[in-house]
MIVO-181466 format. One record per residue (C-alpha): residue in three letters; x, y, z. Coordinates in steps of 0.02 Angstrom, whole numbers, plus 50000, padded with zeros to 5 digits. Example, Ala and Ser with C-alpha at 12.3 -4.5 7.8 and 13.67 -1.06 7.14 Angstrom:
BEGIN
ALA506154977550390
SER506844994750357
***
This chain:
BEGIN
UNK500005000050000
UNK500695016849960
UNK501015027750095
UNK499555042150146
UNK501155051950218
UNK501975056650044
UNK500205065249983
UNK500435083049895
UNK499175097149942
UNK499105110149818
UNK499845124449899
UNK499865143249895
UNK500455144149714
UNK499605132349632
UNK501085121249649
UNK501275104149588
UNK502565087849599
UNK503865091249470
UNK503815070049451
UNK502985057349383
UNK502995039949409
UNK502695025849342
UNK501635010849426
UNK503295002149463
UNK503815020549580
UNK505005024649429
UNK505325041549392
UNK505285047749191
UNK505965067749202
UNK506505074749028
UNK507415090449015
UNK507605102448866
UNK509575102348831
UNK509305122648842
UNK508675118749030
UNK510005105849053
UNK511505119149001
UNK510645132549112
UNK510895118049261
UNK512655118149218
UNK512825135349206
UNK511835140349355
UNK513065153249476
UNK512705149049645
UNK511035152449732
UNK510985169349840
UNK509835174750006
UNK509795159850148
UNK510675146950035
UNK511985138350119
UNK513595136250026
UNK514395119350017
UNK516195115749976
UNK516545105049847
UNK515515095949744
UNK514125095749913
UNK512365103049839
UNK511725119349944
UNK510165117350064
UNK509135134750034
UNK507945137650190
UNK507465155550130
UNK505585156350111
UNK505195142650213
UNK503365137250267
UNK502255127450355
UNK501035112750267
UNK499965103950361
UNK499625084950327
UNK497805079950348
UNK498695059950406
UNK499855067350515
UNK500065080550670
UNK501695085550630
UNK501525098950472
UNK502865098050334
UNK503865112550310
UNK504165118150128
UNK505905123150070
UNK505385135249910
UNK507055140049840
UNK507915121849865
UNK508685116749701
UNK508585100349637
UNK510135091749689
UNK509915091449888
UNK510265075149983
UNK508545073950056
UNK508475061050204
UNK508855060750366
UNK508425048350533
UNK508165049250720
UNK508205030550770
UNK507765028750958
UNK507295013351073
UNK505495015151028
UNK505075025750864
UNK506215028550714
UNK505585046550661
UNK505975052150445
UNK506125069750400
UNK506155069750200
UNK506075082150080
UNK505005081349927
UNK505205094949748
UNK503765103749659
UNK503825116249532
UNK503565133749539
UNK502225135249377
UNK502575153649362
UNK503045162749209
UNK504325174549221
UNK503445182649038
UNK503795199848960
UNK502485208949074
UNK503305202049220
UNK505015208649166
UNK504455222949130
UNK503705224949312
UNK505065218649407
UNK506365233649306
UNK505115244949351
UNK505005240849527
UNK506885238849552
UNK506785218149593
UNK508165207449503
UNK508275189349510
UNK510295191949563
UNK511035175749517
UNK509515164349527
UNK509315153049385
UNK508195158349234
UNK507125144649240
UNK505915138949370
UNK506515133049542
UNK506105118549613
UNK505285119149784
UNK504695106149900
UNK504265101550085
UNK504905093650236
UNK504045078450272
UNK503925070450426
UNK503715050450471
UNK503755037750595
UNK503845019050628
UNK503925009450784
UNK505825003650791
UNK505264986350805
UNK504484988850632
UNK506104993850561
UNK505994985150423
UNK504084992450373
UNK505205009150393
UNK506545002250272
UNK505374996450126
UNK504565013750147
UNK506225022150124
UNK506755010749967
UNK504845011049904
UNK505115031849876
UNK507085028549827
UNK507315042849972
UNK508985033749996
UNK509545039049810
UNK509655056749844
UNK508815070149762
UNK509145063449584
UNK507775046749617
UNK506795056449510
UNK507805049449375
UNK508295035149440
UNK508025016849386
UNK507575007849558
UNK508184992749466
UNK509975000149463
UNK511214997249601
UNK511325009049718
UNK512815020549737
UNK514025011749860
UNK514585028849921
UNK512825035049978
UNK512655042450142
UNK511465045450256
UNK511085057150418
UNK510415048050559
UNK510555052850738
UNK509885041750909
UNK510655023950972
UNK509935016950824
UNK511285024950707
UNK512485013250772
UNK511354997150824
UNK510524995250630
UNK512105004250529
UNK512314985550468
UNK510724981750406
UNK510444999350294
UNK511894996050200
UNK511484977750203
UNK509394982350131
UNK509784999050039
UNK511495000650015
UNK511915017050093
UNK512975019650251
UNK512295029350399
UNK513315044050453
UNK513155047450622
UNK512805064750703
UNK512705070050893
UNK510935066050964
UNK510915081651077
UNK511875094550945
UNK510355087750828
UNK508895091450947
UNK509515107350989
UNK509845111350811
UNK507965107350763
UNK507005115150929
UNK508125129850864
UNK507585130350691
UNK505705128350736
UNK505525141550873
UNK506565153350764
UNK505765150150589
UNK504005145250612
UNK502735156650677
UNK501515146950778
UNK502695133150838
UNK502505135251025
UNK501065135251115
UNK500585133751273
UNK499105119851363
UNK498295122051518
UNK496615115051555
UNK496325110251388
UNK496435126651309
UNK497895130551178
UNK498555146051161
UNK500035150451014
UNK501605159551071
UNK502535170450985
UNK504305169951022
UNK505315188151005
UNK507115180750916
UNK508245191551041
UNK507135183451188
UNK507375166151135
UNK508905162651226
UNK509245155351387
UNK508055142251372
UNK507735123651434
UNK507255110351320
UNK506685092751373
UNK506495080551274
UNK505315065051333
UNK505775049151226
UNK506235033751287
UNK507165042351433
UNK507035060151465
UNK508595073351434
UNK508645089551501
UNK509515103651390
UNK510015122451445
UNK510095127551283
UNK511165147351258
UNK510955150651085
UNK511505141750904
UNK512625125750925
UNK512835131551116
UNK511975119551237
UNK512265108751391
UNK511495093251477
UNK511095098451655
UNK509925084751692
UNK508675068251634
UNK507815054651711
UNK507645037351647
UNK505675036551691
UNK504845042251544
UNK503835037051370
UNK504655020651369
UNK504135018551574
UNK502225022651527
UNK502485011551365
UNK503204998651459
UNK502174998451624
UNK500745000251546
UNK501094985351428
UNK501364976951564
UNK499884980751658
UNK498554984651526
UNK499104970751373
UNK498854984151254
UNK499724982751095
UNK500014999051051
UNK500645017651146
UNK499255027751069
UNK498005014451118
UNK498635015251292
UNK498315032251280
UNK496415030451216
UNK496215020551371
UNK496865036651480
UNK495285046551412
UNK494095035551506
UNK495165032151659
UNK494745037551827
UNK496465038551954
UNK495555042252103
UNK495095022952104
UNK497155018352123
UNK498015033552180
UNK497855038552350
UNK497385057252359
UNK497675071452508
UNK495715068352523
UNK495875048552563
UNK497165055152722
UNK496235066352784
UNK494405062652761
UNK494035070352621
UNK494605085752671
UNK495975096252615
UNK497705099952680
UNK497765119152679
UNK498955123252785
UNK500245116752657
UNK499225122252524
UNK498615103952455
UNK496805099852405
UNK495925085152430
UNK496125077552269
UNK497955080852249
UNK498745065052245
UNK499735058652387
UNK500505042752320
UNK500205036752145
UNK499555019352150
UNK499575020352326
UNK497755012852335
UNK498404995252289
UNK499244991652424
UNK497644993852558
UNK496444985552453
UNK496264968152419
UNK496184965352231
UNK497284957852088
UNK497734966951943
UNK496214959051856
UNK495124970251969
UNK495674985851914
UNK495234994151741
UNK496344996651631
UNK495705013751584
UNK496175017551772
UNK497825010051764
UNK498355020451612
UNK497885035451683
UNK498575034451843
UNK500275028251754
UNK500065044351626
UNK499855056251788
UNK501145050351877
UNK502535051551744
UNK501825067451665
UNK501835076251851
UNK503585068551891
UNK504405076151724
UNK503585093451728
UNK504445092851920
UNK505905088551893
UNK505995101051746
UNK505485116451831
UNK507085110651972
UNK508265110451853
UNK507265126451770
UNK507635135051938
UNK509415129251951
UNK509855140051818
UNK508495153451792
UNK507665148251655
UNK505865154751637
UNK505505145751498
UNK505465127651466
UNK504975118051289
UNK504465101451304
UNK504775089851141
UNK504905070651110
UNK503605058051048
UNK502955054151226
UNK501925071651235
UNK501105067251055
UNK499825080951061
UNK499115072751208
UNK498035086351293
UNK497745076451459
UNK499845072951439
UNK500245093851404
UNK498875098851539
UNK499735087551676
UNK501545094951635
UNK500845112951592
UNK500045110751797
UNK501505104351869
UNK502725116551810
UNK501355130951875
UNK501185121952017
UNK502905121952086
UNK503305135452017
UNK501975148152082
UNK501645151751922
UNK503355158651881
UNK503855146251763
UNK503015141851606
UNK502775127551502
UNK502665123951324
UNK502525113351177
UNK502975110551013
UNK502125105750853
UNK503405095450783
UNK503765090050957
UNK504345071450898
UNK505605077550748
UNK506785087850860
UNK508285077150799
UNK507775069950635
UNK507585086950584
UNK508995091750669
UNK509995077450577
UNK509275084750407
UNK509985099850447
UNK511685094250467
UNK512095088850305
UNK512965105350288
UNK513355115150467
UNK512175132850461
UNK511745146450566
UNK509855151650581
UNK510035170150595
UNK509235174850415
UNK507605163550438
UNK506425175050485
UNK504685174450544
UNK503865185450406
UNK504695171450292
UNK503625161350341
UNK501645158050315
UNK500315148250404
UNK499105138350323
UNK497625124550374
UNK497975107250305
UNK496615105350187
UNK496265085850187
UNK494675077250257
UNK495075069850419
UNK494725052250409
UNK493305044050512
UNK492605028250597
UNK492085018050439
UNK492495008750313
UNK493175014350148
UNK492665006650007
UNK493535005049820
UNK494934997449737
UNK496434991249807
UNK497775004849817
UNK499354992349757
UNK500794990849808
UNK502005001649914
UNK502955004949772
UNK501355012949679
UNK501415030749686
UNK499735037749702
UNK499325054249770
UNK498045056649915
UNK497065066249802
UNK496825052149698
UNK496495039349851
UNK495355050249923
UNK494155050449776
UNK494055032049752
UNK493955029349921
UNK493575043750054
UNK491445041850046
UNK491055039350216
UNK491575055250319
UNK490485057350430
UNK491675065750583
UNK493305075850616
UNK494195060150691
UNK495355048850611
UNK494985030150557
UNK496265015350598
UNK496875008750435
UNK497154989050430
UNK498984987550489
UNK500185002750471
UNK501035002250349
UNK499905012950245
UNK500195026650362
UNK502055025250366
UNK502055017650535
UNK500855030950615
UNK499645022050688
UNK498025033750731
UNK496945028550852
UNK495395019050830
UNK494235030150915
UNK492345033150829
UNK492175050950899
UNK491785053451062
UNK493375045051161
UNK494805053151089
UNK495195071151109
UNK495645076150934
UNK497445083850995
UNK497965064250991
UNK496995062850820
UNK498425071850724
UNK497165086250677
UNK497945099450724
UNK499185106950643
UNK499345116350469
UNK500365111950311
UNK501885119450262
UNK501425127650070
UNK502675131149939
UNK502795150849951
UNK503935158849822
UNK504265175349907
UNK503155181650037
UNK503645196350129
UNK502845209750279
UNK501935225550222
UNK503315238450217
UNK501925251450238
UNK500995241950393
UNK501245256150526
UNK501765243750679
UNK501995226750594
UNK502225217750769
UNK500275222750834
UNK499595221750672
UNK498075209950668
UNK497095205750522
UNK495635199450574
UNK494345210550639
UNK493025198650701
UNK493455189550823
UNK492845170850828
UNK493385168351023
UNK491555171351049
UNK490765155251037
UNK489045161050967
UNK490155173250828
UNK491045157750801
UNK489505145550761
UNK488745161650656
UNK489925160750532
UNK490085143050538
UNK488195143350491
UNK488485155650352
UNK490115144650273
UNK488985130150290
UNK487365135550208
UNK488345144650072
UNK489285126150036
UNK487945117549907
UNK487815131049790
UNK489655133949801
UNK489905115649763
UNK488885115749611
UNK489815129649536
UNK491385121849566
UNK490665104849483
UNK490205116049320
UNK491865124049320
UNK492505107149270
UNK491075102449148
UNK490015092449290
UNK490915077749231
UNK490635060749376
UNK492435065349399
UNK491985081949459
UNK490455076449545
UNK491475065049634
UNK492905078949687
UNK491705090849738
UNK490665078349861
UNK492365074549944
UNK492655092749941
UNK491045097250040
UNK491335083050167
UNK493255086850181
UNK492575105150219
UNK491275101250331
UNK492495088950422
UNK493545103250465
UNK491975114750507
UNK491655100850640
UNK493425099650684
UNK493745119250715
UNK491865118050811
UNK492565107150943
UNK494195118050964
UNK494455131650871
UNK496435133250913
UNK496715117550834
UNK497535124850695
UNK498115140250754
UNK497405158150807
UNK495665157950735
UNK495205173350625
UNK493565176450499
UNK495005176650384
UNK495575159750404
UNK493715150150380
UNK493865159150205
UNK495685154050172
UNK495435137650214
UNK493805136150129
UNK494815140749954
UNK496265132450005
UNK495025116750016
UNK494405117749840
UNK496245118949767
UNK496565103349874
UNK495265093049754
UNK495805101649613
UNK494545115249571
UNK495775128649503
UNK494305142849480
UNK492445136649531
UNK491995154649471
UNK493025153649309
UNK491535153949202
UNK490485168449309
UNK491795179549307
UNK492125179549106
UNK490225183849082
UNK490305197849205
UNK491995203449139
UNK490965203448973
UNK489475212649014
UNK490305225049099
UNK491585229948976
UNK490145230848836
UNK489725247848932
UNK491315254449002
UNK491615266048878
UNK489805277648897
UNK490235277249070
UNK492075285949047
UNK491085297248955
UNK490095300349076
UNK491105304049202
UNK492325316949091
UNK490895326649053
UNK490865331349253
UNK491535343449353
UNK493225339549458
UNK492245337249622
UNK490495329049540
UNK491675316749446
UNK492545310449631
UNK491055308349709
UNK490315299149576
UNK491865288449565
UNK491735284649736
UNK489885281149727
UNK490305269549595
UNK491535260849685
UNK490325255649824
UNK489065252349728
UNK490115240449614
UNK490355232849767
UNK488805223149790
UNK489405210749663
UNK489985197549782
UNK489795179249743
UNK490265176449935
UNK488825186350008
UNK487105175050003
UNK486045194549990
UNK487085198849852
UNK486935181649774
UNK484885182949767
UNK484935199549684
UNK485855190349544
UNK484265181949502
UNK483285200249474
UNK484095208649337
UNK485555209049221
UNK487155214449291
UNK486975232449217
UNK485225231849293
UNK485895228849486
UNK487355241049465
UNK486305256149419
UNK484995249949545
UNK486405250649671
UNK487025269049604
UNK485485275649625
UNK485175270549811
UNK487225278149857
UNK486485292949936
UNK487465303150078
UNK487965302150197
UNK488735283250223
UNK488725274250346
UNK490705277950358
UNK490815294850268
UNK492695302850257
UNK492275308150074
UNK492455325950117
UNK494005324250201
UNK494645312750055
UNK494275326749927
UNK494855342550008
UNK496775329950009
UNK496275326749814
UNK495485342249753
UNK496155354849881
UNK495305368349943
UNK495025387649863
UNK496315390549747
UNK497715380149848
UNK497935364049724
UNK498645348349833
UNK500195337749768
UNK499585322049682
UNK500095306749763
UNK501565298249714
UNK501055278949680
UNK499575272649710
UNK498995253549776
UNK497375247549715
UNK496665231349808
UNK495405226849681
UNK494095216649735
UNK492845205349625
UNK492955203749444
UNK491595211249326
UNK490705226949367
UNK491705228349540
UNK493365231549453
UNK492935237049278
UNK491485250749324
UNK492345253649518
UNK493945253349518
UNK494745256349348
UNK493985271349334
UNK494475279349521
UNK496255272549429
UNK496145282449281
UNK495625297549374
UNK497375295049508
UNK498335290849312
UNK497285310149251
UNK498025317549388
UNK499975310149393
UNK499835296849509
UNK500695280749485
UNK499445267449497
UNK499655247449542
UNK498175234349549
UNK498565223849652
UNK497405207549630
UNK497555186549711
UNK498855176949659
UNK497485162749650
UNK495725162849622
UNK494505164649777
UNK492505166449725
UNK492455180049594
UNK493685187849645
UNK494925195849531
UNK496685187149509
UNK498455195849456
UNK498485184249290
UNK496665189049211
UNK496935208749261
UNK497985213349112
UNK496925206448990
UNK495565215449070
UNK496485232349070
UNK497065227448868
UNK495285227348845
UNK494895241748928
UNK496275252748859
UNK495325250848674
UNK494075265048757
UNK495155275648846
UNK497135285248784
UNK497085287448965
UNK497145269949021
UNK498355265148858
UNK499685277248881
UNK499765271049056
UNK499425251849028
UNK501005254348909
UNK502085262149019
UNK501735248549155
UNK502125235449032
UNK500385230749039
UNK500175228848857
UNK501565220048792
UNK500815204248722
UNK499145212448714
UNK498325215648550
UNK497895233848541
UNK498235247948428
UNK499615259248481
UNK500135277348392
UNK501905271048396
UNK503365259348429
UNK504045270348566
UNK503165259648681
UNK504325261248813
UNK504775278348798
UNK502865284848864
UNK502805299148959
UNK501325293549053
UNK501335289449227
UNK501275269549238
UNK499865257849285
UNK500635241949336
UNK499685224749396
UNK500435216349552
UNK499935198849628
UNK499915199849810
UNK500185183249869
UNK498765176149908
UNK497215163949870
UNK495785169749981
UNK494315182549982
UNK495625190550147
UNK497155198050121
UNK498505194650292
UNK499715208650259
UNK501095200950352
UNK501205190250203
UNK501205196750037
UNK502275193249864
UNK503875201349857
UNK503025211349695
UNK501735221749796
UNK503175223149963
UNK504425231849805
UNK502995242349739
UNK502515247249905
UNK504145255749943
UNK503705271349850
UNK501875270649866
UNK501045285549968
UNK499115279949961
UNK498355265449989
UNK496505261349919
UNK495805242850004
UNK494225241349922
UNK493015226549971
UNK492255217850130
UNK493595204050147
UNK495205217050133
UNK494245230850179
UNK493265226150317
UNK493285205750365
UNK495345213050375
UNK496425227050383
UNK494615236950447
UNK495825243650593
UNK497425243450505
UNK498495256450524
UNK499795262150377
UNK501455275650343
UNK500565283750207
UNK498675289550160
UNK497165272550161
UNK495755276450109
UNK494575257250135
UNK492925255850032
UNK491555243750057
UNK489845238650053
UNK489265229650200
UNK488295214550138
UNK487975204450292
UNK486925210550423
UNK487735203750570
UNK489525210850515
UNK488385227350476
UNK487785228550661
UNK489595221350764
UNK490885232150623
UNK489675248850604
UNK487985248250693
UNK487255248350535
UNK486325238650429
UNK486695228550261
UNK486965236750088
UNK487735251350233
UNK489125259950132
UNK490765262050214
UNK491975276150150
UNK493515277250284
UNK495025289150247
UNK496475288750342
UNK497695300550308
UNK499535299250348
UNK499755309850535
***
């Protein structure tokens, strides 16, 4: 069976595996001998690359992210700029788990075109010595097998040819394996099984220091990724975010087996200070003893059920039930764990399981947050990060540790977990296959995203055998022969575990089973290019995007109403967008239940994949839909609108010139908002669609913008455009456009208000999605749009030519001094994203450049208007547009009501 682990999810930019295999797992990659000479002629890689000497490749972490894996609880991280010839396997072999991090390649499908050129000159961003053709990304992945099962673990390895190196992909897995091929591996196992790799794959195992590799990956993590840490305390998760110069002294304990205890000072400089031989493998092994359970997660199960008070003797059983105040102990503090036994007269057969694996759990959990918080205090340390494969996401496991650190410390002393808790040293090992320093990975480099799989469920699934493990079949693929029974957000057991990779999820059918032990709970790592922070956010560090906030349980189950009720009809659009083949039918009922799953999922905790924002639902509804590859469910919606809309673009420009200077703003603006109310994600804006054409419903909606808005700056907005008496302002410099929705939205709205800013001097840059989301607008179907548009207007030529805009396009021109135009540019601009939302702590490295000389800022639209960036602050004018179509969002945003106009203008203090 192939493994669920390796599955791609289609990531930020539309990214896909740059292989292709054959049923057999061969590889067929064929290269142009123009691409094969630009390989050999490649100058080394600049930014975070790490050079190699010799004939090593280079690791590149610059532009790293985090992927989440709907099978597993540890995310992969993707490694964007990694080039193609990366040795990309390394191994933490312990007494009880053998943990993989792997790396896998996709290709960036951009097009670095004419346009783009054009752009990237304008806005002063050069490729330095990149290579000219596209680079191949990738992720981390991240495995486990029980070491017993080592050789499950080794047939996975040689099933993927992960021992070949980063050239498998061209590979014959036929051919004899390179004598001289290495490995990283860390942990006792390096040394115990060295034999019997190069004995099964041929490679030799080259050893690295277990601690050096821990600290090397808990260093990575809390420096790179975003929402890494978090903290757990009566079953409520909260992220932390970890200021770089703050990170250091810190201790790190690692609960495998045993349990080591690191005072860790900064990059490469650590020290032991402490352990203690009772931990995972104690519970594993007691409780093996005590409970025949096969399995630690099944232990585990049993702790959900358990009640300790029925073994462990508690302050209350001493004293009568009452507590011990004086010292400060409560009745139901336990006094002696297991201490019950010895009074009573039963066998082990008396007691339940369930109670025996709890009381084993709380006894090693309190004894290990204890002892850490001693050795915490030996040496000052306020912070402590607790890692290894014993924790597992447990909440029971991080609540106990989380209460005994508070405990003893008074609440001085904190404790905290990781998300990749289990990988420490695997990733650690992957790490050192060249020796790096961390001090370039930064935060804004990186982005966090949902993982976008079903989770599985209790039940069956039925369909076709998968093959072999050496079949190569994507989870896409398996999920739409087989995934038609979701029914819940908790995971199924699969028959054995190989399938899984060795992860073996627990058999729970829903209710059992907190889902922090279901491996839900974590995002996936997405291929991001070049994502960067707003230069022009006015305090990037308390900048929040969201403006609703979902803590509030009934806000919360609103919107998770509204998502849900809006799900059918946006199912059957995505179904037509791909010709309502049985295929597509097929795709888009996994779609809705792989949605819904995670509806459920987010119901029960809303943490469980981060910091919950209005934002996110809509981001992970669209990253969803790319998941079961529906590129653009609106694909077909937008063209008509984009067609109807440009039929009568050119009487309104005419319009509008025959106004005065102040009539002609106001009307713009009007038009703006009233464009607006096109909004395929709004179910009152969807019904209008059914009572008139859409020239019908956008002069309906003009006529009804009567002052004043809800939100009226207008005045103040015109007296910094118009001036005031005979005093005539400076134009603005460059201006960013956030258009919206396609159709009447951006063609009647907004490319007017940008010809008028192009009338008056202004630079101007639309700046659309870098993937589709609804109807909205995306950075590759703009220019054609503004091609077409330019037939009507000299205005919008002049300055579509001077932005480049219309280099491939087919329109007339007065000359072939294209590039010499003395008109102010207009310039389109992707800005990073695939959702209705726009998080401007991530954005493409296009819009960050064209920022840097921008001096207004125009966010049109309720999800980057209002849903975010509604109480955004920036360095330069904002000006935020919208019409509010939902009432709810109406009364909490502007105690209004809906089709309330909001006109907000913020200028620079």
């Amino acid at each position: 069976m192939a493994s669920l682990t390796e599955d791609p999810v289609l990531g930020i930019n539309d990214i896909k595996e740059a292989e292709e295999e054959t049923d057999k797992g061969q590889t067929q990659v064929v290269k142009t001998e123009e691409v094969a000479q630009s390989e050999r002629d490649m100058a080394p890689a600049t930014g975070n690359s790490i050079h190699r000497s010799g004939s090593r490749p280079q690791l590149d972490l610059s532009k790293a992210a985090i992927q989440g894996n709907f099978e597993e609880r540890d995310p992969t991280i993707l490694l964007p700029n990694q080039s193609d010839d990366l040795s990309h396997l390394a191994l933490d072999i312990g007494g009880s788990l053998i943990k993989l991090v792997y790396f896998s390649r996709h290709e960036d499908q951009s097009i670095d075109d004419k346009r783009k050129k054009t752009l990237k000159e304008r806005l002063g961003i050069s490729n330095g010595n990149r290579r000219s053709y596209p680079i191949l990304g990738g992720r981390l992945h991240f495995v486990k097998f029980e070491t017993h099962k080592i050789n499950e673990c080794l047939d996975f390895i040689y099933s993927k040819q992960l021992h070949r190196g980063m050239d498998a992909q061209i590979w014959n897995p036929d051919a004899p394996t390179n004598e001289n091929a290495v490995i990283k591996a860390t942990g006792g196992g390096a040394y115990k099984f060295a034999d019997l790799f190069k004995e099964r794959l041929g490679v030799s195992l080259d050893k690295e220091d277990e601690m050096n590799c821990l600290v090397s990956g808990a260093n990575f993590l809390l420096k790179a990724i975003r929402h890494e840490a978090f903290t757990h305390m009566e079953g409520h998760k909260e992220f932390v975010q970890i200021d770089q110069n703050e990170l250091f002294p810190y201790l790190l304990v690692n609960i495998g087996s045993g349990v080591s205890m690191i005072k860790v000072d900064g990059d490469g400089k650590f020290q032991r200070i402490s352990g203690t031989n009772v931990g995972g493998g104690t519970y594993w092994g007691l409780g093996k003893l005590l409970t025949k359970c096969k399995s630690f997660d099944e232990l585990l199960e049993l702790s959900q059920l358990g009640d300790n008070s029925t073994i462990d003797m508690l302050v209350g059983d001493i004293y009568g039930g009452m507590d011990y105040s004086k010292i400060g102990l409560s009745a139901s503090t336990i006094a002696s764990s297991f201490g019950k036994a010895i009074s009573e007269n039963k066998e082990l057969g008396d007691y339940s399981p369930e109670d025996i694996s709890l009381s084993l759990l709380r006894m090693i959990s309190y004894n290990i947050g204890q002892i850490s918080y001693l050795n915490a205090l030996r040496f000052g340390l306020k912070r402590i990060f607790f890692g290894g494969f014993f924790i597992r996401g447990h909440a029971y496991t991080m609540d106990t540790i989380s209460f005994a650190v508070q405990f003893w410390s008074k609440g001085d002393a904190q404790a905290m977990f990781l998300r990749h808790e289990g990988f420490l040293g695997a990733l650690g090992a992957f790490m050192s296959y060249e020796k790096h320093g961390l001090d370039d990975l930064m935060v804004h480099h990186l982005v966090e995203r949902f993982p976008m799989g079903a989770p599985y469920t209790g039940g069956k699934i039925h369909g076709p055998p998968l093959g072999d493990l050496n079949e190569k079949i994507s989870w896409m693929e398996k999920f739409v022969r087989k995934g038609t029974e979701i029914t819940a957000p908790v995971p199924m057991a699969p028959p054995g575990t190989t399938g899984l990779g060795g992860f073996e999820v627990p058999s729970s059918k829903g209710g059992t089973l907190r889902s922090d032990a279901s491996a839900l709970n974590i995002g996936v790592l997405h291929l991001v290019p070049t994502l960067e922070v707003f230069p022009l956010l006015a305090d990037p560090k308390t900048y929040e995007p969201n403006t609703i906030d979902l803590s509030d349980h009934s806000e919360l189950e609103y919107w998770f109403t509204v998502l849900s009720e809006h799900l059918p009809d946006l199912v059957d659009k995505a179904v037509a967008s791909e010709g309502g083949t049985d295929d597509a039918k097929r795709r888009g009922d996994a779609f809705a239940r792989a949605f819904s799953a995670h509806l459920a999922r987010l119901m029960e905790e809303p943490a469980a994949y981060g910091k919950l924002g209005l934002a996110n639902l809509l981001e992970l509804r669209e990253e969803c839909l790319r998941e079961f590859q529906f590129v653009d469910a609106y694909r077909s919606i937008k063209q008509r609108e984009n067609e109807a809309s440009l039929a009568v673009l050119a009487d309104l420009l005419i319009e509008l010139d025959s106004m005065t200077e102040e009539t002609r703003l106001l009307t713009l603006i009007e038009g703006v908002l009233a464009a607006n109310i096109f909004d395929w994600g709004s179910r009152a804006c969807v019904d209008l669609y059914h009572k008139g054409t859409i020239i019908e419903i956008y002069r309906m909606s003009r006529n009804k913008m009567q002052r004043p808005w809800r939100v009226d700056d207008f005045d103040v907005f015109k007296e910094r455009m118009l001036g005031s008496g005979d005093k005539k302002p400076r134009p603005h410099k460059r201006a960013l456009l956030f258009v919206d929705n396609a159709g009447a939205d951006v063609i009647l709205g907004m490319l007017p208000l940008a010809r008028e800013l192009l009338r008056r001097g202004t630079e101007v840059v639309l700046v659309a999605n870098s993937l589709p989301a609804l109807n909205d607008l995306t950075a590759m179907e703009l220019p054609e749009i503004v091609a077409e548009a330019a037939k009507h207007c000299d205005i919008l030529r002049r300055a579509a030519e001077a932005g480049g805009l219309l280099v491939d396009a087919m329109v007339s021109t007065l000359d072939d001094s294209k590039g010499n135009s003395s008109s102010v540019p207009l310039m389109v601009v992707e800005n990073g994203c695939g959702s209705p939302c726009i998080d401007l702590r991530q954005v493409s490295s296009e819009l960050a450049a064209a920022a840097k000389e921008a001096d207004l800022i125009i966010l049109e639209g309720m999800g980057r208007a209002l849903h975010t960036n509604f109480n955004a602050r920036f360095k330069c004018d904002a000006l935020k547009l919208a019409m509010v179509k939902n009432q709810r969002l109406a009364e909490k945003l502007i105690k209004g009501n809906i089709y309330d106009c909001v006109c907000r203008y913020e200028p620079l203090s």
